[in-house]
C-alpha positions as CSV (number, residue, x, y, z in Angstrom):
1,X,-115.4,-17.0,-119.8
2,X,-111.9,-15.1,-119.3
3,X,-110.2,-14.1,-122.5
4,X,-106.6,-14.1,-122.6
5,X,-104.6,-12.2,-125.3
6,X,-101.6,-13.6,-126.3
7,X,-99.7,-14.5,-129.2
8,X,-99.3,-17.7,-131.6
9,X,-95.5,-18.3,-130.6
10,X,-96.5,-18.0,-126.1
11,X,-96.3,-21.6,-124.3
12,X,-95.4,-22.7,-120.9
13,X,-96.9,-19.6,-118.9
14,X,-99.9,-19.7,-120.7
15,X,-100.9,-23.4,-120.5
16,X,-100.4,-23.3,-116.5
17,X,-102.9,-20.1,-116.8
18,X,-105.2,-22.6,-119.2
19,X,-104.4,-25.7,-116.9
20,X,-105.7,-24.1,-113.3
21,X,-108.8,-22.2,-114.9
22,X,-109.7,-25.5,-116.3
23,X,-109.4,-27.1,-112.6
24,X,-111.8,-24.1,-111.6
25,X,-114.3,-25.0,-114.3
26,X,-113.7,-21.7,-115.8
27,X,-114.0,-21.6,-120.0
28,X,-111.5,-19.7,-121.2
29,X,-110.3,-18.4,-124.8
30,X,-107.0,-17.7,-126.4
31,X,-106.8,-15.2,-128.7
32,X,-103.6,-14.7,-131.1
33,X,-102.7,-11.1,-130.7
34,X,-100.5,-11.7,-134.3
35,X,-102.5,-13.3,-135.8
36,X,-105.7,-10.7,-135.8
37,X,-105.3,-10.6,-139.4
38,X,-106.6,-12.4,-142.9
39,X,-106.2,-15.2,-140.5
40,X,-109.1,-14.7,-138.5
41,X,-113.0,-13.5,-139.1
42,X,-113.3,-10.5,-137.0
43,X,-117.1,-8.3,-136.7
44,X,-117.7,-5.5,-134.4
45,X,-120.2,-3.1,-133.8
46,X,-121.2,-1.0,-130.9
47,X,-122.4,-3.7,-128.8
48,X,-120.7,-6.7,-129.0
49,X,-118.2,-8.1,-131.4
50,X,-118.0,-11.9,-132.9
51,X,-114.5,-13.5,-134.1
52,X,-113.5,-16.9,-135.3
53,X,-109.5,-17.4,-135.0
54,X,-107.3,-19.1,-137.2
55,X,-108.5,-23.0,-135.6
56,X,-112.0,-22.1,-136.4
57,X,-113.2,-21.3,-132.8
58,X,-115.6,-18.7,-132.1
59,X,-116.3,-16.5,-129.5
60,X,-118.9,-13.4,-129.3
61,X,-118.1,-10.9,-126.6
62,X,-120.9,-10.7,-124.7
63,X,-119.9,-14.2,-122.8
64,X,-116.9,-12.8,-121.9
65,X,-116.3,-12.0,-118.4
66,X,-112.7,-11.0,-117.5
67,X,-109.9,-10.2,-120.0
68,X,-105.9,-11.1,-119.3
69,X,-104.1,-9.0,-121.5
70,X,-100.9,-11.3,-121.6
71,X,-98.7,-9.9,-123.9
72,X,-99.7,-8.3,-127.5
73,X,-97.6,-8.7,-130.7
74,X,-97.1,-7.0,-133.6
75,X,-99.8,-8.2,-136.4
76,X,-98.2,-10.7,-138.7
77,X,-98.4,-9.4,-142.4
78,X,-99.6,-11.6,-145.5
79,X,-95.7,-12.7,-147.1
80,X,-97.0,-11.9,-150.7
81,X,-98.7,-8.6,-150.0
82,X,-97.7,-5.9,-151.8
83,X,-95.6,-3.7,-149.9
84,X,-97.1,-0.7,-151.2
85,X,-100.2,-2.1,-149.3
86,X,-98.9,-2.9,-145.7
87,X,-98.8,0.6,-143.8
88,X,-102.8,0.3,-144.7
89,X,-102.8,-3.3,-144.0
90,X,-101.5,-2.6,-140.6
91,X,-103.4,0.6,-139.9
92,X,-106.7,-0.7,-140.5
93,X,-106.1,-4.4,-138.8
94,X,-104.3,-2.2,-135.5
95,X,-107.6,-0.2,-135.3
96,X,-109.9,-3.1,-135.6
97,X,-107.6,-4.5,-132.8
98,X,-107.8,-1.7,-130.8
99,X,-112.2,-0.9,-131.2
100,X,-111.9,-4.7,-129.9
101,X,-109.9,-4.3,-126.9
102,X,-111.9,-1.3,-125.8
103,X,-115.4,-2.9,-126.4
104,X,-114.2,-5.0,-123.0
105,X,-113.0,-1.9,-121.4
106,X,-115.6,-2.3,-118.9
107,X,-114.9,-5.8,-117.7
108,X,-112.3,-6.8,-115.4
109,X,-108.6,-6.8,-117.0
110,X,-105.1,-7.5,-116.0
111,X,-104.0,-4.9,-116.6
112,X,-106.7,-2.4,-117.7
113,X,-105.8,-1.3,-120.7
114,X,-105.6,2.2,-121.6
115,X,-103.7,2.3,-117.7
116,X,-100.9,-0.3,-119.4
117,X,-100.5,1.5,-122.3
118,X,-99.8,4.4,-120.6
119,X,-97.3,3.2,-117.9
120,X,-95.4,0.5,-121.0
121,X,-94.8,4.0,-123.5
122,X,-93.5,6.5,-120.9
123,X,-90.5,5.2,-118.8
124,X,-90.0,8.5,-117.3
125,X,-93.8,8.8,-116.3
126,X,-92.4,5.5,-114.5
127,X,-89.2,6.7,-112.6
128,X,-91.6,10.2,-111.9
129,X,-94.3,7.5,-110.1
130,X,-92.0,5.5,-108.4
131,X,-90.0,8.9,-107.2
132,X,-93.5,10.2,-105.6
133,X,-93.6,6.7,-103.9
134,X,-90.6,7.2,-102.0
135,X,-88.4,4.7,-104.1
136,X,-85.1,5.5,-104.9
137,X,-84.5,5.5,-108.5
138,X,-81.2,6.8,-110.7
139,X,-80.8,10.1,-112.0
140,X,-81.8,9.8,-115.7
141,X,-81.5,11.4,-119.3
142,X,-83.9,10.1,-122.8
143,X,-81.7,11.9,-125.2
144,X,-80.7,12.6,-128.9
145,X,-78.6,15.1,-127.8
146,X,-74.6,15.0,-127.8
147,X,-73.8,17.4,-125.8
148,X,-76.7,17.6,-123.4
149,X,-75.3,13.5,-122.8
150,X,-72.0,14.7,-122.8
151,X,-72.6,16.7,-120.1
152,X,-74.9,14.4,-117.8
153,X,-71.9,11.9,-118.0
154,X,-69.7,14.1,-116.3
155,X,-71.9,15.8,-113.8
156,X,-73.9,12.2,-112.5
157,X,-72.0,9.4,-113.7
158,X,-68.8,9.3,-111.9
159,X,-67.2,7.9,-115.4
160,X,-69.3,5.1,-115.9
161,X,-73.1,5.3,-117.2
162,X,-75.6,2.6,-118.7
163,X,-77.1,3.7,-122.3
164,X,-80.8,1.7,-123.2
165,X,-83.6,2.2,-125.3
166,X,-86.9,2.8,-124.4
167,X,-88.1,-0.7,-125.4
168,X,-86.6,-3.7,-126.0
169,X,-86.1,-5.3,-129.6
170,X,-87.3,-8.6,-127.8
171,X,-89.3,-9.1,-124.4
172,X,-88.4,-12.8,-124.4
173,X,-86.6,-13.6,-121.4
174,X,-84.1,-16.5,-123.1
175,X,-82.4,-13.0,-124.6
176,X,-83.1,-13.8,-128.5
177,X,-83.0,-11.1,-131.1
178,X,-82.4,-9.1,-127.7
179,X,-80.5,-5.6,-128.3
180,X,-78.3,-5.7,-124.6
181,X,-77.9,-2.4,-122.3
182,X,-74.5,-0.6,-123.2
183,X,-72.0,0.0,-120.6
184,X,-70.6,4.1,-121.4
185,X,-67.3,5.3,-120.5
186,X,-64.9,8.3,-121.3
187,X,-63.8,6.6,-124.5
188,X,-67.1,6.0,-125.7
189,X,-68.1,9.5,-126.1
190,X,-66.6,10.1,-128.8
191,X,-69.1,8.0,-130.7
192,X,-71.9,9.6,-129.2
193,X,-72.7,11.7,-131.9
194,X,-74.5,8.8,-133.5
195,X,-77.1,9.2,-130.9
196,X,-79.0,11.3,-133.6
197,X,-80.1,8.2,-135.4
198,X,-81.2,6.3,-131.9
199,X,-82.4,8.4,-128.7
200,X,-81.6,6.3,-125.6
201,X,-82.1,6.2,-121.6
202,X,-78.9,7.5,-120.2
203,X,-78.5,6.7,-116.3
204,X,-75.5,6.4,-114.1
205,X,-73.8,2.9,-114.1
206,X,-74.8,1.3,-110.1
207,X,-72.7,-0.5,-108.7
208,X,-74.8,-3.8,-107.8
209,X,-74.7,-6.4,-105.7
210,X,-77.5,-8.5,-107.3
211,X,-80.7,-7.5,-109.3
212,X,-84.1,-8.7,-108.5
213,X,-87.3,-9.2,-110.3
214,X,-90.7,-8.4,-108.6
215,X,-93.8,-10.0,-109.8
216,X,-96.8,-7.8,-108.4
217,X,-100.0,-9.5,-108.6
218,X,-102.7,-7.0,-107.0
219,X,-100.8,-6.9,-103.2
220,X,-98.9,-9.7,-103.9
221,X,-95.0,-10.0,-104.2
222,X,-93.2,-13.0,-105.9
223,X,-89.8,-11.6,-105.9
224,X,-86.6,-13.6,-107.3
225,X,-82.8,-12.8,-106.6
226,X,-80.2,-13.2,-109.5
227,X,-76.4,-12.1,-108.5
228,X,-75.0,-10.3,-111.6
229,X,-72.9,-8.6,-109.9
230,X,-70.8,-6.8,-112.6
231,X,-73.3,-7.4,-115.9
232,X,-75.0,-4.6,-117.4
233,X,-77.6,-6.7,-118.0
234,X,-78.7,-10.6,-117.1
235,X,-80.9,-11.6,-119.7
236,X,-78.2,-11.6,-122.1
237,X,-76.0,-14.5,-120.0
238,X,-78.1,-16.3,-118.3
239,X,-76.0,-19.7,-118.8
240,X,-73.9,-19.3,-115.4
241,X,-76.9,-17.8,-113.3
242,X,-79.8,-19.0,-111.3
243,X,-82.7,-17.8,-109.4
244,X,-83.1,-17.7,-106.0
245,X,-86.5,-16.5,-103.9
246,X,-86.0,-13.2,-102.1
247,X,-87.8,-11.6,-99.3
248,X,-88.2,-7.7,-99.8
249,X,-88.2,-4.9,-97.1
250,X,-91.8,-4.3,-96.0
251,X,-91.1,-0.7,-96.7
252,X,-89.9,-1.4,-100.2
253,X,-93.1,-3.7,-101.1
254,X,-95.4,-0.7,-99.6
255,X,-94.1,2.0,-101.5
256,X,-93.8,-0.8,-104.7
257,X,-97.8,-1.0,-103.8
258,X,-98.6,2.5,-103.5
259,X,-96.6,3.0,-107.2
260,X,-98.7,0.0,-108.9
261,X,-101.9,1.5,-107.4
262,X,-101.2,5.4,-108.8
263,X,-100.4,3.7,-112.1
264,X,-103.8,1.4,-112.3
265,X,-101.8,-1.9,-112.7
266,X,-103.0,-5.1,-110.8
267,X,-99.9,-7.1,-112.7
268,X,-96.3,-6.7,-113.5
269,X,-92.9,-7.8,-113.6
270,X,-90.3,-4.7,-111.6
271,X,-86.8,-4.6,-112.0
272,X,-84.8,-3.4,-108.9
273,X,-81.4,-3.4,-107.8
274,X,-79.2,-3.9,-104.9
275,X,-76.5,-1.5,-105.0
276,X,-73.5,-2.3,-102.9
277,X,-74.5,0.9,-101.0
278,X,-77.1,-0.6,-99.0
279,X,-79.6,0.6,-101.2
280,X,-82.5,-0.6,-103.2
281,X,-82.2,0.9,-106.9
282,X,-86.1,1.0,-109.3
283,X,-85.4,0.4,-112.8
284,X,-88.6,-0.5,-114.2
285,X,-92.1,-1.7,-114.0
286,X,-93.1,-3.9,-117.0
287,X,-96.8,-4.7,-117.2
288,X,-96.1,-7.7,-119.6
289,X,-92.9,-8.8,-118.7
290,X,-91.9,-12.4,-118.0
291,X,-92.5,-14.6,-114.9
292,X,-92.1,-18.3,-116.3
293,X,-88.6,-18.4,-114.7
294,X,-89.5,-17.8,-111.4
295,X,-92.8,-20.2,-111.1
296,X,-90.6,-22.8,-113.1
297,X,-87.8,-22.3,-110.6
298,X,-88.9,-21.6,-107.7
299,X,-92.4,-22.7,-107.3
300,X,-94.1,-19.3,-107.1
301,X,-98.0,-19.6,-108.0
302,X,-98.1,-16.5,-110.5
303,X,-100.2,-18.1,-113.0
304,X,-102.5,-19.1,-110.2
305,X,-102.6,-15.6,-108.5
306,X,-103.4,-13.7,-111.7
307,X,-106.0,-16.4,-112.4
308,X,-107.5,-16.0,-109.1
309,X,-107.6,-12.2,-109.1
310,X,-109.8,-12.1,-112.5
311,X,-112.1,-14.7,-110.5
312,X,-113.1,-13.1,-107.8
313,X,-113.3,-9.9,-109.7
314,X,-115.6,-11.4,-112.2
């Protein structure tokens, strides 16, 4: 059986996942990331743990063979608890999440997970990987201070810079409830002082030609071309763009193997850019990020691939 950890409000990507295992005979089992709460009946001890989600199915670890870690959401808290009660609430349920994960640690995963955890929290341990790799990434600042910012504008940004956090108030790829990348110029600065409140990614702004996405699936490139040419950021106007498939440099896709290898990751979704200087740009590597887009549009087998890959690994 291959577990897949999701959330209650994930569809489309999913149910292809669901739909090919079940044409491989392969049992499978969705578990709620969210709702690993009051919702569900959760044991564990050293061996093996037992749960029985919110539709009454129940699953025991020890027929579980492979684990796809789709995409994990915060727990979903009880809307008449006592607020006094839900830092413990969510302590105690996020450690009974996390002894749960880690009882499969020696299974296969997509991705393993102490390796995704790792490479999701530190951006910078992300630009440092993909430097070693011999990918070309922009010089970059995670700040809270004004001056420090101050001056990085003015020595590596050529009057123009990009300001982001670290993560994203929504990984949804329609763009809802999502907090969009900030364009930074002269006149900006002078607000910069409230950067005390909010650290953010400072980098200098590129000027692109298109961006791409990169879906790695253990060797395997998917890659889709969107011309934004002039947006700080696509996800947030997506109305007036489409997808087009995309064939990278073999160069780039070796070095883009060589990074996902160092990191541990047999999945995820890399941003990349095409300046209008010739050269490919790394942004990002997200070991959840979306893909629906670019099987929906484009016919790329990504649901198949990462099915396939826990298979034959089983």
């Amino acid at each position: 059986m291959i577990l897949c950890i999701t959330h209650s409000q994930d569809f489309y990507t999913i149910d292809l996942f669901f739909h090919y295992l079940s044409s491989q005979n392969i049992p499978y089992f969705r578990l709620n990331s969210d709702r690993m709460n009051h919702f569900q009946k959760i044991s564990i001890n050293e061996h093996f743990f037992e749960l029985t989600d919110e539709d009454g199915n129940t699953i025991n670890s020890r027929d579980i063979k492979a684990v796809w870690h789709r995409k994990s959401w915060k727990i979903k808290v009880p809307e008449d608890l006592d607020e006094n009660y839900e830092k413990i609430f969510l302590n105690e349920y996020g450690s009974l999440r996390y002894n749960l994960f880690t009882l499969l640690e020696d299974i296969p995963w997509i991705n393993p997970y102490e390796y995704e955890k790792k490479v999701d929290a530190n951006k910078l341990y992300q630009l440092k990987t993909a430097k070693k790799n011999h990918l070309l990434i922009p010089q970059t600042l995670f700040s809270n201070d004004e001056e420090k910012i101050t001056a990085f504008f003015h020595e590596h940004c050529n009057g123009k810079a990009i300001a982001k956090l670290h993560g994203a108030l929504a990984k949804s790829m329609d763009a809802e409830n999502f907090l969009s990348t900030t364009i930074i110029e002269e006149d900006s600065l002078e607000f910069i002082s409230d950067i005390a409140y909010c650290p953010m990614i400072f980098q200098p702004y590129i000027d692109k030609e298109y961006e791409l996405r990169i879906v790695y699936v253990d060797g395997e490139f998917f890659t889709g071309k969107i011309n934004s040419s002039g947006m700080a950021d696509w996800r947030i106007n997506q109305e007036h763009l489409f997808w087009t498939s995309y064939e990278l440099p073999v160069e780039i896709r070796n070095n883009l193997t060589s990074m996902m290898k160092e990191m541990g990751l047999f999945f995820g979704a890399i941003d990349m850019i095409k300046g209008k200087d010739g050269n490919y740009y790394f942004l990002e590597v997200n070991p959840q990020g979306e893909w629906g887009m670019l099987q929906k549009d484009l016919g790329f087998p990504i649901a198949e691939k990462i099915a396939d890959n826990l298979i034959k690994r089983i």
